[in-house]
C-alpha positions as CSV (number, residue, x, y, z in Angstrom):
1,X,72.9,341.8,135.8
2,X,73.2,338.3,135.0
3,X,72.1,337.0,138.3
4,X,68.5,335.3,137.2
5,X,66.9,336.5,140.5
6,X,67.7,340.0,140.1
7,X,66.2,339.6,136.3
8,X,63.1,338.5,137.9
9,X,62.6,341.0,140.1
10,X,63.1,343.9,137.1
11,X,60.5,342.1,135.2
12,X,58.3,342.0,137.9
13,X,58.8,345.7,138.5
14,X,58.1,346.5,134.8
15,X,54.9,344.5,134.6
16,X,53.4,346.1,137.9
17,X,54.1,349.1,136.2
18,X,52.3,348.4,133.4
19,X,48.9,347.3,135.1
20,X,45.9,348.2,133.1
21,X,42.9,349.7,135.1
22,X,40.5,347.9,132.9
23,X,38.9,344.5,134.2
24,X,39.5,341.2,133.4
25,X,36.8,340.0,130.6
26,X,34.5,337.5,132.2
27,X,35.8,335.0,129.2
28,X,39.3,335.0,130.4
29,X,39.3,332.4,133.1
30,X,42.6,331.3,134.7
31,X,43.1,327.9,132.6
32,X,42.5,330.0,129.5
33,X,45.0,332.7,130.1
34,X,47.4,330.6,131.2
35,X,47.2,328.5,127.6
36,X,47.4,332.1,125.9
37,X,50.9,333.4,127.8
38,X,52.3,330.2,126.7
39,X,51.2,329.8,123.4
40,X,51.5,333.8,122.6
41,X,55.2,333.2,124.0
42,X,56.0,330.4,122.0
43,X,55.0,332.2,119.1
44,X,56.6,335.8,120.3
45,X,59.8,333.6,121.0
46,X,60.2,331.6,117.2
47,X,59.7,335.3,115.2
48,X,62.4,336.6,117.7
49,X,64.9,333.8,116.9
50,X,64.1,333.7,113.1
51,X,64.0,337.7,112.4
52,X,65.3,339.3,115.6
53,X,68.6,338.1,117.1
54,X,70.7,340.6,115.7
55,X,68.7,343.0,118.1
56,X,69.6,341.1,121.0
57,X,73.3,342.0,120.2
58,X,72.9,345.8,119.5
59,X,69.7,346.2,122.0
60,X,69.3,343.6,124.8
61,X,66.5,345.5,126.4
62,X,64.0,345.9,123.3
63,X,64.1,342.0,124.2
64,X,61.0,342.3,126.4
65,X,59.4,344.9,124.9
66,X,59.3,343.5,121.5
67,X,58.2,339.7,123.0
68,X,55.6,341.5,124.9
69,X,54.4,343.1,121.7
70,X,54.3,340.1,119.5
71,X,53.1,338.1,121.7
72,X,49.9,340.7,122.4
73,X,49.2,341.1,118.5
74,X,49.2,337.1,118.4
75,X,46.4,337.2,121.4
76,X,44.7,339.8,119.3
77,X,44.9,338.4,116.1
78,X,44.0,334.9,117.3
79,X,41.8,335.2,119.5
80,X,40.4,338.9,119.5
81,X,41.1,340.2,123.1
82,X,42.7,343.9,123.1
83,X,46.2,344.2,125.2
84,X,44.4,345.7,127.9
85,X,41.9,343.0,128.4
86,X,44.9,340.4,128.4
87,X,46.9,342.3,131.0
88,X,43.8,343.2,132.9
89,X,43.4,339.2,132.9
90,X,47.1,339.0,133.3
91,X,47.1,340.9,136.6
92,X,43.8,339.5,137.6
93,X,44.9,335.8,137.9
94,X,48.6,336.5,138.9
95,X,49.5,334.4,136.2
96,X,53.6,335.6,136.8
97,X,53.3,334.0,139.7
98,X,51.8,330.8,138.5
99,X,54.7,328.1,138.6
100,X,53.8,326.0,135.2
101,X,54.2,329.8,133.6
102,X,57.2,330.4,134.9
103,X,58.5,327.1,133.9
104,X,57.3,327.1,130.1
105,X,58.9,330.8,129.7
């Protein structure tokens, strides 16, 4: 399960599954969601390494799942858009597709 190809096709599957069937606010423009994922990440990422990586260990799935939840309360905390708005915006702009994403994560 190693192979990084077949990881990305799992978390492609598990994000299609979890498509919201809300729209994409109107404030949520490409260029801004593409800043959020990345900074949301970044900060998801550093409370995973300083608090988490005994999980990782015990439970190497909760890995996504708790990232994913992190990083959503920092959107909503920061910047006041609910988790379905985000993935709605998410899903809207295909921004799992978009290649300086993919790169920063």
């Amino acid at each position: 399960m190693q192979d990084p190809s077949v990881q990305m096709e799992l978390f492609n599957l598990g994000i299609k599954m979890e498509q919201p069937a809300t729209k994409a606010p109107d404030g949520l423009d490409k260029d801004k969601i593409v800043e959020l994922v990345m900074a949301s990440n970044d900060y998801a990422f550093d409370i995973f390494k300083k608090d988490f990586t005994d999980v990782m260990s015990k439970e190497p799935m909760l890995m996504p799942v708790l990232i994913s939840a992190l990083a959503h309360d920092w959107v909503y905390k920061n910047h006041n858009w609910t988790e379905d708005e985000f993935k709605a915006a998410l899903f809207a702009h295909k921004i799992y597709e978009d290649a300086k994403v993919a790169e920063h994560m």
